[in-house]
C-alpha positions in Angstrom: 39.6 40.0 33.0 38.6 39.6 36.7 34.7 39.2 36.4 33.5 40.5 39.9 29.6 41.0 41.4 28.4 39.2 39.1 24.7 37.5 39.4 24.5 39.2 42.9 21.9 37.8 45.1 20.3 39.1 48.1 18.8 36.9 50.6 17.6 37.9 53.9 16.5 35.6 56.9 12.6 36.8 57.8 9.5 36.2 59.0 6.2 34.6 56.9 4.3 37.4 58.1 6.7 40.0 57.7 8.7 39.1 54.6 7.4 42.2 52.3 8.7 44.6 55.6 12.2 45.7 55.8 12.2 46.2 59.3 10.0 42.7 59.4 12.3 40.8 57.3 15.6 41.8 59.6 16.9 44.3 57.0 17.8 46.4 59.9 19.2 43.8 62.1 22.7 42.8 61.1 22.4 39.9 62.9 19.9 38.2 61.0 20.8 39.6 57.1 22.4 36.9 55.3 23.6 38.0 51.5 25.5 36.1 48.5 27.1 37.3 45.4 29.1 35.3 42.9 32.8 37.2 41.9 36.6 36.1 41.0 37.5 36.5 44.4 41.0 35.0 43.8 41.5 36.0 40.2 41.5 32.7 39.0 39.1 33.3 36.3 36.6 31.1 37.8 33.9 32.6 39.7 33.5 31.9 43.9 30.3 32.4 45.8 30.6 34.7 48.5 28.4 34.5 51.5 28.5 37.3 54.4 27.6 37.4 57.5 25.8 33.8 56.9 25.7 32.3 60.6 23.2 30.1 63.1 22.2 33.1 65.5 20.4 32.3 68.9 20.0 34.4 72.3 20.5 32.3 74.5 19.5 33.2 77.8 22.3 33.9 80.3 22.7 30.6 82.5 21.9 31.8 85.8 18.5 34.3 86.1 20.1 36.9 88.0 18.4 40.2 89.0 18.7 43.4 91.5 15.6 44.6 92.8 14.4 48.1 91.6 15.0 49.7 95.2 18.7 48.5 95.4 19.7 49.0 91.7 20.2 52.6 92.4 22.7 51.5 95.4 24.5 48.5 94.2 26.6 46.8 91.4 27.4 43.6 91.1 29.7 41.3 89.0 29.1 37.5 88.5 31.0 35.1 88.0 30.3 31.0 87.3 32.9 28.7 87.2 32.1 25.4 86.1 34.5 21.9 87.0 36.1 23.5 89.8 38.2 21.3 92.2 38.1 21.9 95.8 40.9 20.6 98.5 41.2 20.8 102.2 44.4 23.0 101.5 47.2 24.0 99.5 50.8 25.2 100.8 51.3 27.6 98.1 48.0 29.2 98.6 48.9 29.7 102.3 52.0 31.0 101.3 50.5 33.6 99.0 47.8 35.0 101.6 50.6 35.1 104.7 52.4 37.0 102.2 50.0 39.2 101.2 48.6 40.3 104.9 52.4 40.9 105.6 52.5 43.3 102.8 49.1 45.1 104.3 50.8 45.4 107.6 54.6 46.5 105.9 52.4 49.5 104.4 49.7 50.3 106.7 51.1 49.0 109.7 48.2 48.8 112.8 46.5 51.5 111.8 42.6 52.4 111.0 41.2 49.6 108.3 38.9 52.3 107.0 42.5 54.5 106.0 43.1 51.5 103.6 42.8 52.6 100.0 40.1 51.0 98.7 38.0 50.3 101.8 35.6 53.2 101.4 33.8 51.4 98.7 32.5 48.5 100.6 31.6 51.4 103.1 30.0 53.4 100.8 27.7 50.6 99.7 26.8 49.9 103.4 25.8 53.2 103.8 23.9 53.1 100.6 21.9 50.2 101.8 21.0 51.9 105.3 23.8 49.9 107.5 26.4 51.3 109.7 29.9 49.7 108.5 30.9 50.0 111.9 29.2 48.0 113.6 27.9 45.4 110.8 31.6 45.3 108.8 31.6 44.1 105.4 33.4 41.1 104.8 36.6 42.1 103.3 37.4 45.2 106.0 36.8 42.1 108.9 40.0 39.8 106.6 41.6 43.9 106.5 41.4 44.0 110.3 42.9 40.6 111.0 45.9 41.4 108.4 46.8 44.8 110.0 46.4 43.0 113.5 49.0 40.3 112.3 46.6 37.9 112.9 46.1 34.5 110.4 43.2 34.4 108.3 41.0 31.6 108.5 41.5 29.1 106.6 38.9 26.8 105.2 39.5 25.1 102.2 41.3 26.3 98.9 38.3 27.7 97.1 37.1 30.0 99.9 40.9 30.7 100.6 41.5 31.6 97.2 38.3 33.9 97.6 39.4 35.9 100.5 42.7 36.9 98.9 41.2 38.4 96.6 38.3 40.1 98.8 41.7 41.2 100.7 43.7 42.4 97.8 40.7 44.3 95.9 38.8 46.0 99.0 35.5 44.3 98.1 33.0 42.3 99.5 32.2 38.7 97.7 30.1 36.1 98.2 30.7 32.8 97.2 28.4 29.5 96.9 28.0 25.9 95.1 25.8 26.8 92.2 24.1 23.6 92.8 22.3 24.4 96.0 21.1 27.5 94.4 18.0 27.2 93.1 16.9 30.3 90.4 15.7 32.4 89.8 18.3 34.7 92.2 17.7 38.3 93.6 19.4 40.7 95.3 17.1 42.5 97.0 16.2 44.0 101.0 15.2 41.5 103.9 11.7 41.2 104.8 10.3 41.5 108.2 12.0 38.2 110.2 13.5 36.7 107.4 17.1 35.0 107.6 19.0 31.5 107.5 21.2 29.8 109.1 24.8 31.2 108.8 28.7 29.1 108.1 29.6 28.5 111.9 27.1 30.2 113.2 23.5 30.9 113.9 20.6 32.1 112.5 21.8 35.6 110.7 19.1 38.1 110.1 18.6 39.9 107.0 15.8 41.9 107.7 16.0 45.6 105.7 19.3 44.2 104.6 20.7 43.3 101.0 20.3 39.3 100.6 20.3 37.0 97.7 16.9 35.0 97.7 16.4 31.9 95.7 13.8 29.7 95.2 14.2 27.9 98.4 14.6 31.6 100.4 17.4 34.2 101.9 21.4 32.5 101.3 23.4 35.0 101.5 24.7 38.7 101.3 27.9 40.7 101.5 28.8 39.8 105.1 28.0 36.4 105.8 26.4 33.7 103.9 24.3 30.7 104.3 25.2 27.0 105.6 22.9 26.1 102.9 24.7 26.6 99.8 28.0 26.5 101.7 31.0 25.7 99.6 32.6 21.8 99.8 35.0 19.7 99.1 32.3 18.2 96.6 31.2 21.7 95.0 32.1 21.2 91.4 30.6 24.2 90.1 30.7 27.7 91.6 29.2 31.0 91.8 30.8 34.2 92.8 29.0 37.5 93.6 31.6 40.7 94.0 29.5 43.6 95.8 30.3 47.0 95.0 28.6 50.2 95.4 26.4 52.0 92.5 28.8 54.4 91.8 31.8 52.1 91.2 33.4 52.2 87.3 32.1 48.9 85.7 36.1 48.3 83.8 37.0 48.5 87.6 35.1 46.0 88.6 35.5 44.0 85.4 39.1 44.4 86.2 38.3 42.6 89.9 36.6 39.9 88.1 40.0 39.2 86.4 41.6 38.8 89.1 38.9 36.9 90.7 38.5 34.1 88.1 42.3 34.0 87.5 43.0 33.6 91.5 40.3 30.4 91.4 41.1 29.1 88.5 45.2 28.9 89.3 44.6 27.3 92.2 40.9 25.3 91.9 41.2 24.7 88.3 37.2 24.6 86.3 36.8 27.2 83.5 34.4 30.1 83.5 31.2 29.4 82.7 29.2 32.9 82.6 30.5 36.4 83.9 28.4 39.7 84.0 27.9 42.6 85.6 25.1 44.2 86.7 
């Protein structure tokens, strides 16, 4: 006769000082209850020790300390993404194809008209406005790579990782910013400019970031959804990368999750590495 729950034993994970409290000693908390019984669990008619939920259970900390700023949290959403291992080359035919291909497709469908008609533009516009800039005359990044399409003009091309970044910034109407993780020094936060403050800019001069979103480090101001900073540039020696995808407050988190599919599968195809951390905020 199948001999089940026999001897049962309860034992719970808990604190010294809290053992005699159910809510000290993790009764509460399914991740920390641990419990063992003895039955016939395969009707052998010999008994088996059961143990449930028996595991080694730590927080750990997300790997990159991350945060928006109270004042912009109401305006702004953001997805990360880390991608560790990655392998960055000068350039890559098929990549080229698959952007010429793509802006062809903007112009078959849009043809020259407004970039702001585009579906899908309004979002990067409506988190410009949230943050108190004028999309016209400061564009976000991806309606600048929208303009060049619809012109019929090429898209820059830089090296495969950054490539690979402004398809997708083309194909899913948002800004990104993109940077080797190891010239960023934590903790990160997206917050607004203060008085004077900037860096130095990819190609160009000093950009200014005053009463504008920026990422600050550590070290200062590196970048935000229109141009980023010389300092933590991307390389051909960047082996591990992070990815910031901007989107206003008001944009569905599955949609953006959905955008950082297609963001880490775009990389990853064609600058290999293997996600490391992805969240959104």
């Amino acid at each position: 006769m199948p001999i089940a729950a026999l001897l049962p034993l309860a034992l719970v994970l808990s604190a010294p000082d809290s053992a005699t409290s159910p809510q000290g000693a993790g009764v509460q908390n399914r991740l920390w209850g641990c419990s063992t019984t003895f039955l016939d669990y395969d009707r052998d008619g010999r008994l088996d020790l059961f143990v449930s939920n028996y595991i080694t259970f730590e927080r750990t900390p997300p790997m990159l300390d991350f945060q928006i700023a109270p004042d912009v949290v109401p305006r702004a959403r953001v997805g990360l993404l880390v991608l560790e291992g990655v392998r960055v080359r000068e350039s890559d035919p098929a990549l080229d194809a698959e952007v010429d291909r793509t802006c062809a497709s903007f112009r078959e469908r849009y043809g020259e008209g407004r970039s702001s008609e585009v579906p899908g533009a309004a979002d990067a516009r409506t988190l410009y406005k949230a943050l108190g800039i004028d999309p016209t005359k400061t564009r976000p990044s991806n309606e600048a790579l929208l303009r060049r399409a619809l012109k019929g003009e090429t898209l820059y091309r830089i090296c495969t990782m950054v490539d690979a970044l402004n398809l997708v910034s083309l194909r899913q109407q948002l800004p990104f910013g993109l940077y080797d993780l190891e010239q960023v020094k934590p903790p990160v936060v997206l917050r607004k400019g203060s008085a004077g403050e900037g860096y130095e800019g990819i190609g160009k001069g000093f950009v200014n970031v005053e009463a504008r979103p920026v990422l600050v480090d550590a070290e200062g101001p590196f970048g935000n959804p229109t141009s980023d900073s010389a300092r933590t540039r991307i390389t051909l020696a960047t082996r591990n990368a992070l990815v910031v995808a901007y989107a206003p407050a008001g944009y569905n988190p599955g949609r953006l999750d959905a955008v950082l599919d297609a963001t880490e599968e775009t990389l990853t195809r064609f600058c290999g590495g293997t996600r490391a951390e992805r969240r959104i905020l």
